[in-house]
N, C-alpha and C positions, 0 to 999 in steps of 0.2 A: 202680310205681304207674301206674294208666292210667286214663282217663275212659271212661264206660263208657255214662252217658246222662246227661241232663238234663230238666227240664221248667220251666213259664215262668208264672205266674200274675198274672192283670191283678185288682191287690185293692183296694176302695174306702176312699178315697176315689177316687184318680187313678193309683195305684202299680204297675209289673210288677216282680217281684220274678223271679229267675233261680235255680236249685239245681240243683249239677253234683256229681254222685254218682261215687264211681270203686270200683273193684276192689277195694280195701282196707276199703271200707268208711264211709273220710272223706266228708264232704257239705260243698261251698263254697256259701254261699248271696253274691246278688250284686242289687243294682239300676239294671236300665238301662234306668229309667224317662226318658222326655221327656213333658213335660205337654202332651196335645190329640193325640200323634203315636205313643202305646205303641203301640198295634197294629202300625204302620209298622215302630218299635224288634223288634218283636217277630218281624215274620218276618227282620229282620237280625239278631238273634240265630239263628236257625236255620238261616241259610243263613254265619254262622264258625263256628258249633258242629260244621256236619261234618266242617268243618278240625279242630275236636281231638277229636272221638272215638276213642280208641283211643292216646292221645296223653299224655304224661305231663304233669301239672298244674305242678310244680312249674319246667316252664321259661318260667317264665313273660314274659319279656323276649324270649325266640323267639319266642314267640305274640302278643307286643301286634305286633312288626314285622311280623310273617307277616299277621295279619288287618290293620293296618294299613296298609300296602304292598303287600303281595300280589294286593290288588283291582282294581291300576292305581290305581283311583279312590278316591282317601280324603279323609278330613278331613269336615267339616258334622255340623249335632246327629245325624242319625238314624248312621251309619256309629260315628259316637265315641261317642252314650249306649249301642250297643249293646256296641261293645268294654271301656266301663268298665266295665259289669254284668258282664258276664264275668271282667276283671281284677281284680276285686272277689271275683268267688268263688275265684280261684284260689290267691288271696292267702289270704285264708280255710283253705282245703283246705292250704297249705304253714306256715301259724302252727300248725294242727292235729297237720299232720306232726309238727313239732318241738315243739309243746307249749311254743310262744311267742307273744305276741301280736304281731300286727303290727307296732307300732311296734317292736318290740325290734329285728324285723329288718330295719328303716330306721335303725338307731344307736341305739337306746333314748330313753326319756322325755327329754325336756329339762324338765317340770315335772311337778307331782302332780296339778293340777285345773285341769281347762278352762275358760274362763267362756264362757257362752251368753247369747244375747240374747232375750227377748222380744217379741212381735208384738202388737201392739194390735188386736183383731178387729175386725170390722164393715167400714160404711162412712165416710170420711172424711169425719165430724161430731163434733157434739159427743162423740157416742157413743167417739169414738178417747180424748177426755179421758176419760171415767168408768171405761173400761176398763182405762186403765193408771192410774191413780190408784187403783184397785182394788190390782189387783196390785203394785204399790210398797207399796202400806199392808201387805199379806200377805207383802212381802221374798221375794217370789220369784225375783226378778233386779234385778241391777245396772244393766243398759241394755235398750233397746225401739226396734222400729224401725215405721215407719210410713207409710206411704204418702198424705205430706200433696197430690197434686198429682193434680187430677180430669183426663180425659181434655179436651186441650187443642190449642185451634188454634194456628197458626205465629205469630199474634201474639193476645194477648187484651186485653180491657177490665184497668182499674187495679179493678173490682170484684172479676173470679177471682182476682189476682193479691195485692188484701188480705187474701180468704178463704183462701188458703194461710199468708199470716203471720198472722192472730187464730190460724188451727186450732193453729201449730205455737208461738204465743205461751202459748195458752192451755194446752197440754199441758207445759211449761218451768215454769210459773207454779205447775200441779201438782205434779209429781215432784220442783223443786227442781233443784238446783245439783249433787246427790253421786251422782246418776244420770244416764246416758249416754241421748242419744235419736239416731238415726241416720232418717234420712229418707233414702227409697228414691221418687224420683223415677218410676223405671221405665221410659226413654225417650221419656216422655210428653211434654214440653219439648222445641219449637226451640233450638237454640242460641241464636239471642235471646233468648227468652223464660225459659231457664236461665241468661241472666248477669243477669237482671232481678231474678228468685227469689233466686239465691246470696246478692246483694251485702246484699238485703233481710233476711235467713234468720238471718248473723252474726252481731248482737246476742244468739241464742240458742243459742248456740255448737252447732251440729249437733257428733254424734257423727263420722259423713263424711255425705256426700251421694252416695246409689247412684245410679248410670247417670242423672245430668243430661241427658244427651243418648244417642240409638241409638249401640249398640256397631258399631265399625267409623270412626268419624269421631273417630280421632285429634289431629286436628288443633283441632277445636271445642273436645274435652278438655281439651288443653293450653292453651290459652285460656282456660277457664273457670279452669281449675287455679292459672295463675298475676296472675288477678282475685280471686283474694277467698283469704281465712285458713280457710277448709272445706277441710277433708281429704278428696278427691276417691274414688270407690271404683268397680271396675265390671271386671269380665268372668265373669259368668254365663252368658254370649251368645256364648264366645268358645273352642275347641277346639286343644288341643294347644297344647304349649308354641310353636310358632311363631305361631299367632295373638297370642298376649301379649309376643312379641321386641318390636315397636314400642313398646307402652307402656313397658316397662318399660326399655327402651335408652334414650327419650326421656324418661323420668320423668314420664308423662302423670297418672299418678296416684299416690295414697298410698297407696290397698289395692285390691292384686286381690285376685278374689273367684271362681274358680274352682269348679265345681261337679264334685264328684270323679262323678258321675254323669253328665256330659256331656264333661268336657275330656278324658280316657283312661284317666280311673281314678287310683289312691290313689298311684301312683309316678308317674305324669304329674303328677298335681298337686305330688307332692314336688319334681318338676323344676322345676317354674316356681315356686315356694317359691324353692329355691336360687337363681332368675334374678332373681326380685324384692330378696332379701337381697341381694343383689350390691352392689344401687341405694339401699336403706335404705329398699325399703316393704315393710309389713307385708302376710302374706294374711290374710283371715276367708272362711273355705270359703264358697259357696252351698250351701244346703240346705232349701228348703224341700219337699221330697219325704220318703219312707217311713225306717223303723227301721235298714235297710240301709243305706240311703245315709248317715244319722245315725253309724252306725258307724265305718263307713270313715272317713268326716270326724274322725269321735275320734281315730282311729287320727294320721292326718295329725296332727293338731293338739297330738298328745301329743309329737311329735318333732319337732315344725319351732319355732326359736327364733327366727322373724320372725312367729309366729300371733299374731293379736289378740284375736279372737272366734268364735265360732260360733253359724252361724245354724242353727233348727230350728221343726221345722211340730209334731213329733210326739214323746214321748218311748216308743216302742214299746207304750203301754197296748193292750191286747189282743191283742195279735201276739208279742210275747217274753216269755218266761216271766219275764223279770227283766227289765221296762223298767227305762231309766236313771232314776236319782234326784237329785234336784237340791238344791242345800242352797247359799242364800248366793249363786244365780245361779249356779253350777257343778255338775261333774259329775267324779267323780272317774275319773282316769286307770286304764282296766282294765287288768288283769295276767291276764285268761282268755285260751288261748290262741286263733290267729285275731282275728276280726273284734270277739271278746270276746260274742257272741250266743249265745241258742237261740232257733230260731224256733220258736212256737207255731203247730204244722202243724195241728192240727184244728180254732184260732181261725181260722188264715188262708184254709183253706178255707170258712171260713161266709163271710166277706167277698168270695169271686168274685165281678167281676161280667164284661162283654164287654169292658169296657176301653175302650169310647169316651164317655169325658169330653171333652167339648170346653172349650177355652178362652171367656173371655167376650167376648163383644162391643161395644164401643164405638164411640158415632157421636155427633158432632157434632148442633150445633142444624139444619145443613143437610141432614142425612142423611148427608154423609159417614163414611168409616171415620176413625177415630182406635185412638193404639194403646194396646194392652192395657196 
């Protein structure tokens, strides 16, 4: 079997989606999408793809080292979300081979259903309460996560700092005690001003609390980690299992959160799974990208028996002839072989667009930047 071409599709909302065609016939599809930088992602995919033209799909452990080493220069989101997208289809293309899914050929299932987490839309207002008080009443999901903390200077007023506790009081006070809320910071917090929050936060027992502080400031982590009873979560921001060796040697947090579309893909993430089990913390995949990446993440999650949760933007409506279905907050573990998908190619093509979504921008009262 041999690869034979590929092509690359930038689909809206923010998604490039990857399809690697070979000689037999099989099709990997893959997503190695980076939010604000596809395009970027996109000509890096083209320029490892010529490396496996002509090249057999199924070795695929050859191929992450060769693109990944091979360049001199590796590792950062653009170089990695392009190699997962790839390692992603080729996984795909070798479930197909054998007429297994994924996870069988990482050990098989360790359980039957996944549970997933819900997102609160909007903007971080009242609006956060209504909308997941909605959806708890309609038993859609068991947990919800939400992004209670506005973009924020290095120290603030005790006004920002109580409107973060009413918001996340008042959505607790909602939903109740038997559902899970998870607050996703988003690096938007000083380390001061995230041990401020944390200690505050507790009474309302957060699900964890994502990226209190920018990834890469280990040590801040571990500080916040061991002030307060929140279960600490954070590396969506963070590639290849060596960027995660410190946290997780140092027990900087309770759940990595790896993005099978940015860290190296469905077996990289499996590896830093194993790193984290080691230590006794759990992963909950990052995913807030397209149906692809959604997959792959199932895949992982269906076999790794340190998984907590999963997160998702999308359940493939419009794009897979059979989006996943949810029942009870979960999603049952597929047995199709591969990535367990079809993609809906005549859907996906109405949704092209050029692929430049940009991220939002945020500024301070002084004009300064603040972060996303």
């Amino acid at each position: 079997m041999k690869i034979i071409r590929f092509e690359t599709f930038h689909v809206r909302p923010r998604w490039l989606l990857l399809k690697i065609e070979t000689d037999t016939g099989l099709v990997g599809w893959g997503e190695p999408t980076l939010e604000g930088r596809a395009q970027t992602v996109e000509a890096a995919v083209r320029e490892m793809m010529r490396e496996l033209i002509g090249q057999d799909p199924r070795r695929i452990e050859q191929h992450w080292q060769t693109l990944h080493r091979g360049g001199f220069y590796r590792g950062g989101p653009v170089l990695t979300s392009a190699l997962s997208g790839i390692e992603q289809a080729l996984w795909d293309i070798l479930g197909k081979h054998l007429g297994v899914p994924v996870h069988q050929l990482l050990g098989g299932r360790v359980r039957d259903r996944i549970r997933l987490y819900g997102w609160s839309q909007g903007e971080p207002t009242g609006d956060y309460v209504e909308n997941v008080q909605k959806s708890v009443t309609a038993g859609e999901f068991t947990a919800y996560k939400l992004v209670p903390v506005p973009a924020m200077g290095p120290i603030e007023t005790p006004a920002v700092v109580d409107r973060v506790v009413e918001l996340v009081a008042s959505v607790r006070a909602k939903i109740g005690r038997e559902v899970d809320l998870a607050l996703d910071f988003h690096g938007r917090a000083s380390p001061a001003m995230a041990r401020v929050l944390v200690k505050l936060l507790e009474p309302y027992h957060p699900f964890f609390i994502e990226e209190p502080v920018l990834p890469g400031d280990t040590a801040s982590l571990i500080e916040i980690a061991r002030s307060t009873t929140i279960p600490i979560a954070t590396g969506e921001r963070l590639f290849t299992r060596w960027q995660f060796q410190e946290l997780i040697e140092r027990q900087a947090v309770a759940v990595v959160q790896p993005d099978i579309s940015h860290c190296g893909g469905i077996w990289e993430a499996r590896k830093i799974a194993a790193m984290a089990e080691s230590r006794n913390i759990a992963i909950a995949p990052h995913c807030p990208l397209g149906p692809i990446a959604l997959a792959a993440s199932l895949q992982l999650a269906a076999c790794t028996p340190n998984f907590l949760i999963q997160e998702h933007l999308t359940l493939g409506e419009g794009l897979l002839v059979e989006p996943f279905h949810v029942v009870d907050g979960h999603v049952a573990v597929s047995e199709q072989p591969g990535l367990g998908v079809e993609v809906d190619e005549q859907a996906l093509r109405s949704r092209i667009f050029a692929g430049d979504w940009r991220a939002p921008q945020f500024r301070l009262p002084d004009g300064s930047f603040a972060e996303w």
